[in-house]
N, C-alpha and C positions, 0 to 999 in steps of 0.2 A: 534254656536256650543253648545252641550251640557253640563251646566253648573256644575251638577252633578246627579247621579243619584241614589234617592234615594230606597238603598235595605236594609234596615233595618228590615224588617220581612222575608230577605232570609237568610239561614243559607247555606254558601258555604260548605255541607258537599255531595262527591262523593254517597254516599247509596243514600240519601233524595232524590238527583238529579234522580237518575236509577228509585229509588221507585214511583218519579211522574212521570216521564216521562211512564214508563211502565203501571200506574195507571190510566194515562189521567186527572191527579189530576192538578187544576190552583193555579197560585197565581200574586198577582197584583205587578207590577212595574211601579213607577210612576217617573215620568225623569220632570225633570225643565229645559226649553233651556233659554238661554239670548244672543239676539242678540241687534242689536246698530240702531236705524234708519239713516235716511241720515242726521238731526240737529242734531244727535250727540249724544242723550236721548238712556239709555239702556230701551228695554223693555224686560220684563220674561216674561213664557209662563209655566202650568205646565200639562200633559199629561199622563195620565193614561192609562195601555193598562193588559191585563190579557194574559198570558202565562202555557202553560204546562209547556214549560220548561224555567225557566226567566234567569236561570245564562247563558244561551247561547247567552241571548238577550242580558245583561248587556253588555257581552265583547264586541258584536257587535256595541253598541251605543256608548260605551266609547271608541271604536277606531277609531268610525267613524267619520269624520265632514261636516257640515250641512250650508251652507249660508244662512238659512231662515227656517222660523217655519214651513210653509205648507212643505218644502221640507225632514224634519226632522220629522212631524207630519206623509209625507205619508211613509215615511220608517218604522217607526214602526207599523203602518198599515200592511204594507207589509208583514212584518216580524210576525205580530203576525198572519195573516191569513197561513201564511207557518206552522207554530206549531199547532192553534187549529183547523184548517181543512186540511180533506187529500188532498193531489194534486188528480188532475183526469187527467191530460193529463204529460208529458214530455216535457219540453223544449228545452231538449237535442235532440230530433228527427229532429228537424229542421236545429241545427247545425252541424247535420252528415247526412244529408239528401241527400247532392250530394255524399256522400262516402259509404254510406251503408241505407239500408231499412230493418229493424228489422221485422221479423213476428212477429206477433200480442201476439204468448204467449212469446215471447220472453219480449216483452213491459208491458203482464201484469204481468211477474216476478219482474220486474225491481220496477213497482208500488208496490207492494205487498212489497217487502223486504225496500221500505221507507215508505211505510203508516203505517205496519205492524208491521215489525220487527225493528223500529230502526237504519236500514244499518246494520243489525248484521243476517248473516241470511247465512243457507248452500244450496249450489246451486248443487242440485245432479240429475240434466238430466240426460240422457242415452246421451254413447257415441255419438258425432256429431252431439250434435242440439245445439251447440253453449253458452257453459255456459262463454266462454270466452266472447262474445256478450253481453250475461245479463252484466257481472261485469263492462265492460267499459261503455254502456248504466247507470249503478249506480253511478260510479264514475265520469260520463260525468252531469250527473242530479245535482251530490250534489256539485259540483266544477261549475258549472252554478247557482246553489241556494247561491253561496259563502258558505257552509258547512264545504269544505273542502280544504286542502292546501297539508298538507305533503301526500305521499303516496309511499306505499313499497308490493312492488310487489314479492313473493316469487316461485317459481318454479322452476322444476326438471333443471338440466344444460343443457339437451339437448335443453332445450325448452325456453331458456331465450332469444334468439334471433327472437324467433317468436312472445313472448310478446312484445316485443321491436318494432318490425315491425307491428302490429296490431294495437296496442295502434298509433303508429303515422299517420299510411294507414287510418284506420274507426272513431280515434276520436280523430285527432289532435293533441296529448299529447304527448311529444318528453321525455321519459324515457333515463338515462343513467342506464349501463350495471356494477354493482359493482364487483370487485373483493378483494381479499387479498391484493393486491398491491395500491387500490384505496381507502385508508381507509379514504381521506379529501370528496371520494363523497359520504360514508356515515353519515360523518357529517353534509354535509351542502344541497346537492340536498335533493327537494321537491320530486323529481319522481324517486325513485331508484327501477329497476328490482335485484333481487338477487338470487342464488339459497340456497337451502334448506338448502346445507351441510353449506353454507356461516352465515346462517343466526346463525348460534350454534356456528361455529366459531367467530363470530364479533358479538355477543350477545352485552357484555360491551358495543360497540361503539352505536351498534342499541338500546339499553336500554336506553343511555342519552339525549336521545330524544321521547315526547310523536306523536305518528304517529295519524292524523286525520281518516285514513284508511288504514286497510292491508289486502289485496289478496294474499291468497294464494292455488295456481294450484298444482292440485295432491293431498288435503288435506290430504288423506286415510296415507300417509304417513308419517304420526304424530298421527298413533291410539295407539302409545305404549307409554301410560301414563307416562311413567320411564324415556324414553327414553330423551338427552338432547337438540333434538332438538323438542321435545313437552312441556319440562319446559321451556324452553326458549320462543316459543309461546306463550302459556299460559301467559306468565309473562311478555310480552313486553305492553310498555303502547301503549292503543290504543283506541282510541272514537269510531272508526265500524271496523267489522271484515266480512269478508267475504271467505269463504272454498266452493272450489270448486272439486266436484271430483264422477264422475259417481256410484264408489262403496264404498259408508260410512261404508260398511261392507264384508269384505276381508274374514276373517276365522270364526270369533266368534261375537258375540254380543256384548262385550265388547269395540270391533272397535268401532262400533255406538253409547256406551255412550261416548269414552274417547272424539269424534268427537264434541258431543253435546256440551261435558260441557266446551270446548273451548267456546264456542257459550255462554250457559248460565249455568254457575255453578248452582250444586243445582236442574234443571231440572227436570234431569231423580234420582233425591234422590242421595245415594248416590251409589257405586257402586258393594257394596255386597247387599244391600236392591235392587238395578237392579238386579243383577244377580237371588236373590230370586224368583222375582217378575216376571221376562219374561222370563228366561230360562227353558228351560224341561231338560236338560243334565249336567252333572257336566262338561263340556267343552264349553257350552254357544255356542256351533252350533247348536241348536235345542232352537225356540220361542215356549211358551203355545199357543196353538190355540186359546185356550180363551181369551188369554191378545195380542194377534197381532194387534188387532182392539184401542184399549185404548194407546196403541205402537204410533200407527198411525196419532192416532189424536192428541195427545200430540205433535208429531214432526214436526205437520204443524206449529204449534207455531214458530218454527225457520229454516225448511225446505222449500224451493221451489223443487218439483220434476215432470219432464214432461217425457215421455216414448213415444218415434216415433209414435205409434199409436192414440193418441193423438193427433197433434199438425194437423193433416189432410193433411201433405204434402207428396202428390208422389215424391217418393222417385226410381229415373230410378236405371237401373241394368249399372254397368259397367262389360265390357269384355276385355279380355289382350290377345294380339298375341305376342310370342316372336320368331323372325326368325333371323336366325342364316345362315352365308355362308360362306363355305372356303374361305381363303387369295387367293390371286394372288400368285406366284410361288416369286414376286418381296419384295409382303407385308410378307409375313413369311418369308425371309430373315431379313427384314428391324424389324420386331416384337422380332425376336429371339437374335437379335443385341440388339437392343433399351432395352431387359429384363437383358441382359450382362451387360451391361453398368449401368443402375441401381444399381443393386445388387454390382458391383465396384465399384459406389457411395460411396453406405453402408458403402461396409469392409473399403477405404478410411478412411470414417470419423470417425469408432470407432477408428482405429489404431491410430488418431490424439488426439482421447477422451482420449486412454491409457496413451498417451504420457504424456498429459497435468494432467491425475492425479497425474502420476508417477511425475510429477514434482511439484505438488499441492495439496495432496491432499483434501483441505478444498473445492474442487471447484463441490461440488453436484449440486449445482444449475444450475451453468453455462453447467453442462451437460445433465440436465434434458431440460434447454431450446432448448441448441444446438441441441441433439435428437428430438425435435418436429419440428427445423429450419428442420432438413433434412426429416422429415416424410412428410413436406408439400413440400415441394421442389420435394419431390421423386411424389407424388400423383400428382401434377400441371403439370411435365411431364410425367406420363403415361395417365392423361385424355389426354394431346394435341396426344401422340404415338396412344390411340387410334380412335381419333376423324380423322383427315383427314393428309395428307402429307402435304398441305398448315401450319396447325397449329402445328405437328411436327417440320418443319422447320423452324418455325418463332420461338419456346420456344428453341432449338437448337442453334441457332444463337444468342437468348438473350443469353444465356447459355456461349457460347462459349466469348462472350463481360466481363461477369462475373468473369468466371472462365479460364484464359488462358493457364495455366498446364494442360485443357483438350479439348483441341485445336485441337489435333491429333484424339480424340474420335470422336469429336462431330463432325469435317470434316468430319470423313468417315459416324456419319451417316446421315448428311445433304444429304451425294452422294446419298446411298443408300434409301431415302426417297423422292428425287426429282426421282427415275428411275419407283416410283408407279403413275400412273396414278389419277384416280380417287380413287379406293381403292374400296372392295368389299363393304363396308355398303351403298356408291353411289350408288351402282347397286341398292342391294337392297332397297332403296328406292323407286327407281324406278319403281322396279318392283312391288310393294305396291301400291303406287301410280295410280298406271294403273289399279288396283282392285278397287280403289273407287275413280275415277276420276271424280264422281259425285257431291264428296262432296268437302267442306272447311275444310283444316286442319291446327292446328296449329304444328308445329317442335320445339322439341326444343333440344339445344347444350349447348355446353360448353365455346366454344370459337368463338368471334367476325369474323376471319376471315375465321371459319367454317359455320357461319351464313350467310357470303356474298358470298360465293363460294354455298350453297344450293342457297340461293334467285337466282344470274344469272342461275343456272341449271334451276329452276324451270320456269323463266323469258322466256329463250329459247325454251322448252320445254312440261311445262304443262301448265301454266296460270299467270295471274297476282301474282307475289310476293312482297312481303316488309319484310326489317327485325324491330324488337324490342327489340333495344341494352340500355346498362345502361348507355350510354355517351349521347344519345341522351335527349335532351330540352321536357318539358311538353306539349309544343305545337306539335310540332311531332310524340310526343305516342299519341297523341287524336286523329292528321289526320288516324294513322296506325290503330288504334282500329274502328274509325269511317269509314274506307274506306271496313275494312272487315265487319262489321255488316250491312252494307248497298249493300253487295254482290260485288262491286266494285274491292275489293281483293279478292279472292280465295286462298292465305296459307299465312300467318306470321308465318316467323322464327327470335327465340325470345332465348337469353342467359336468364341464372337463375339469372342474376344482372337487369334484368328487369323484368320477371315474377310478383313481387308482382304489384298487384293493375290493374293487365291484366287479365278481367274476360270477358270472351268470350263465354254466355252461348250457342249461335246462330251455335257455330260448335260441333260436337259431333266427330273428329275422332282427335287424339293425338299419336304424335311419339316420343317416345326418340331417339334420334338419336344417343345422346351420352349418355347411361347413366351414372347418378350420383350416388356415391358411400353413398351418405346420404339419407337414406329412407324418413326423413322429406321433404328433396328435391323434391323428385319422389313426393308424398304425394301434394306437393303445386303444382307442375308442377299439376296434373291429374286433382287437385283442380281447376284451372284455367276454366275447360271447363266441370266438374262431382260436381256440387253444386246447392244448393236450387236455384230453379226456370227453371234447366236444364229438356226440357218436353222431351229428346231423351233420348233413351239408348247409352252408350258411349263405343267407343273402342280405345286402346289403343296399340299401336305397337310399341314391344322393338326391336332393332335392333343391331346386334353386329355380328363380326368376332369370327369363331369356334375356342377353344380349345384357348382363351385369358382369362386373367385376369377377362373384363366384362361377358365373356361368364362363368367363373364359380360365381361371384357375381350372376351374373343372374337366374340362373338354380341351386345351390349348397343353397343360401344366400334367397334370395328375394323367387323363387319359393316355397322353403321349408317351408318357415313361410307366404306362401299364401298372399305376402305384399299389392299385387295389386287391390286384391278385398275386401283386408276388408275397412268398412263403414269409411265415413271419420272422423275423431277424433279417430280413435281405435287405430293408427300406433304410436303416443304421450303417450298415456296410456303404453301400453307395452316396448318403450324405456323407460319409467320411473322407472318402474319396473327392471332395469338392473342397476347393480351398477354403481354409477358414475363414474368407469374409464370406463368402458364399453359403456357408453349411448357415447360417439362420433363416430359410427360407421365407417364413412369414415376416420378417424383417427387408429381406430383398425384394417381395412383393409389394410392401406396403409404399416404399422407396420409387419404384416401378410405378404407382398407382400416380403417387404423387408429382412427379415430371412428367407425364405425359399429360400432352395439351391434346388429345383428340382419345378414342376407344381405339382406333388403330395404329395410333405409338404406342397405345398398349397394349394391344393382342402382339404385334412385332418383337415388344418389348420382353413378352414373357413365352414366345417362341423362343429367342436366342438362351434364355433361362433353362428352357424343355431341353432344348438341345445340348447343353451341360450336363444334365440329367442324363440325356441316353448315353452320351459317352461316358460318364462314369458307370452305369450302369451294364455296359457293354464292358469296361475295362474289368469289371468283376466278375462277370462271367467267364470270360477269356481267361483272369486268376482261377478258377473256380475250377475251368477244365485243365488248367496246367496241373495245378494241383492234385487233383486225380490221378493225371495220367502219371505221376511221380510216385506219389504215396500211396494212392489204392491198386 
């Protein structure tokens, strides 16, 4: 092992350190091993190696240990060919290589922001070419170089689930989910996903620790200098940084310095000398034409930006059918019942919320939780009410097992749910189905025992089926993926507990069967079969019973803010954009469903919803075009 290592002409001061490394400036560290032969005799050995940056090397050597000189001789080899030459390939490519295939600019981002930038570098694509891609390919590169260890991953709330599930589907890295309540896996997890507002809140905890690397999605949302969850960025310690976010520039100009100087203080000067220097307007929405070009080139320094046009990949067109069909005379009995019952639910449990204040009332919390027990409860069964009569009566009968004070409800409406047959969205299916009986498609549902009642219809009927549930083993989703790429199936139907990591570019037609009241959802589902490398144009068919619940999500919700056809990654941006109680959609809806005493406090209820929607929506396009008109 290494006996010690002499750094006497380093001076452990953080500036000197940034100054060379950014400089490309060397200096020499030379290490003495002393190892033992087999008689017993110590022999020393003393090894000279030149570094840009040597305090990185020290720590490495002096934590490292070594059975032998050449073994220890070829390490810092190693190590110094990593510092004074740029990498040319990724290492990481190969160890996500059965999980994912990186297009090419996507790889020479990833190089660029560690040849280049240090790991410190903003990643501002255009929506849906995958900046989430670039940062795990960075953090997968520099966690394979041994670079990196801790890592905190920041993002909007809606979207901390889908970090979570990325990072472990494409690159191995099993992230835990922080909250308010989990303040021990701020301290001691290596892989923390967090959101934004978390991260200002639990500054203190996150502060007493220096992080190797921080990501953070959405950046644009930390361009208010002031603001405390921009000082608190700003101030957290951190060896690379990494901001991600289609539009560095939202309203003014000043978005684009506050973003930069996260990156690199001092850059762009400082921020009235900015404002002088490249604004035409005393509102900093307006660049000198003269100085956009000097703008530009300055922020490749610490910018990567790729614009669809670019990157040379056909890009198909998706198209959305939404078919709708009156109930049975059986199912709008059983619908208008199953909405009764509900809403009974409801007054039920606030009446018990009053009770328990009036007898308590220190107990806010306990009623902030209980409200969310019953909002998911109410939402779990109107998906089963409106997916099929099979999975009605099967969350019914849990129900009834549960809760036996409503024993007498849920009888009557087991009866009246067992007296519907099939249920109109069957039909309809079918009758779809018969239109493009040419093709492969994949179904997707909500519930397992709505997935095996399609698959035997389908089995009887149209052609070979299989379903793609989340109980099933890894070996079995691969016969199920493999049986339909190879033509052998003709439809997989598939729950959203199984959807991720079920990429089936080979079929181009997609059904909701049941839709999902969370747009992310849809979004992943459509994802599935409407992604790089898909050479068909794609359609997509919603399907729902007239004058329900889905049928006003659908046509009120989703059609108004145009969900279906915008590009993929744009659906993330714009929930981001809504305030954090707002961005849980399918939680807002279900909230919505449940106070409203009539179908028209809730069609009213989930306009004013829509309407949130476009203007976020509208406000990112408006970023979208500023942005351009700056940077491209």
């Amino acid at each position: 092992m290494p006996k010690n290592a002499d750094t006497s002409s380093i001076q452990p001061d953080p500036k000197s350190r940034k100054k060379a490394v950014s400089k490309g400036e060397e200096k020499t560290v030379t290490c003495q091993f002393e190892e033992e032969t087999a008689e017993g005799q110590k022999s020393q050995h003393r090894y000279t190696c030149t570094f840009s940056d040597p305090f990185n090397i020290v720590r490495q050597v002096q934590t490292n240990r070594f059975t032998t000189f050449p073994k220890f001789k070829l390490n810092l080899e190693a190590l110094q060919l990593r510092q004074t030459g740029k990498i040319d390939q990724l290492i990481s490519v190969d160890a996500i290589r059965t999980k994912l295939t990186p297009y090419n600019f996507q790889l020479q981002t990833a190089l660029q922001v560690i040849n280049e930038m240090n790991g410190n570098a903003i990643l501002a694509d255009e929506v849906g070419l995958g900046k989430t891609i670039e940062a795990g390919l960075i953090m997968k590169e520099l966690l394979l170089r041994d670079e990196i260890n801790s890592i905190l991953i920041a993002a909007p709330k809606s979207l901390l689930s889908q970090w979570k599930s990325e990072m472990a589907e494409k690159f191995g890295e099993s992230f835990s989910i922080a909250n308010s309540h989990r303040e021990g896996v701020l301290k001691k997890d290596n892989r923390i996903i967090c959101s934004h507002n978390l991260l200002a809140r639990k500054y203190d905890v996150l502060a007493s620790r220096t992080w190797d690397l921080v990501v953070v999605d959405e950046a644009h949302a930390f361009r208010n200098t002031h603001s405390k969850g921009r000082v608190c960025l700003a101030n957290l310690r951190k060896n690379h940084l990494l901001l991600l976010t289609a539009t560095p520039l939202c309203n003014r100009l000043t978005d684009l310095y506050s973003i930069v100087d996260l990156i690199q203080p001092g850059l762009l000067d400082s921020e009235r000398a900015f404002i002088s220097r490249f604004a035409e307007d005393a509102r900093s929405r307006v660049i000198k034409e003269a100085e956009a070009g000097s703008l530009r080139q300055t922020l490749r320094e610490i910018m990567c930006r790729t614009r669809r046009e670019q990157t040379g990949i056909p890009f198909t067109k998706r198209y959305v059918e939404s078919r709708t069909l009156e109930p049975t005379e059986e199912e709008r009995l059983f619908i208008d019942k199953a909405t009764e019952y509900l809403q009974q639910m409801s007054q039920n449990h606030f009446k018990t919320i009053e009770a328990l204040i009036a007898e308590n009332p220190n107990r806010k919390f306990t009623e902030s939780q209980s409200n969310a027990i019953l909002v998911f409860q109410a939402i779990t069964l109107q998906q089963s009410f409106s997916s099929t009569p099979a999975a009605s009566i099967q969350s019914l009968m849990r129900r009834q097992q549960r809760f036996p004070s409503e024993a007498q409800a849920t009888s009557k409406l087991i009866e009246m749910a067992s007296k519907v047959k099939n249920g109109a969205k069957m039909e309809l299916l079918k009758s779809v189905l018969r239109e493009v009986s040419n093709e492969q498609a994949l179904i997707f549902c909500l519930r397992k025992v709505t997935a095996r009642q399609i698959k035997d219809m389908l089995n009887r009927e149209f052609g070979k089926a299989d379903v793609f549930l989340g109980d099933m083993n890894q070996a079995e989703r691969d016969q199920v993926i493999k049986n339909f790429r190879t033509g052998q199936t003709k439809y997989v139907v598939a729950t959203d507990a199984a959807a991720e990591g079920l990429n089936l570019q080979n079929c181009c037609i997609m059904f909701n069967y049941d839709l999902h009241w969370n747009p992310m959802k849809i979004e992943q589902r459509i994802g599935r079969i409407h992604r790089f490398k898909q050479d068909r144009d794609v359609t997509v068919f919603n399907l729902c019973v007239k004058d329900t619940i889905d049928d006003y999500v659908l046509h009120i919700l989703y059609q108004k803010i145009d969900l279906f056809t915008m590009t993929v990654g744009k659906m993330e941006t714009v929930l981001a954009e809504l305030k954090e109680g707002s961005q849980d959609i399918q939680k807002t809806i279900g909230e919505i469903m449940l106070r409203s005493h009539s179908r028209l406090d809730m069609k009213k209820e989930l306009e004013k919803l829509a309407n949130d929607l476009t203007i976020s929506r509208k406000n990112q396009e408006l970023a979208e075009q500023f942005t351009q008109g700056v940077l491209d």
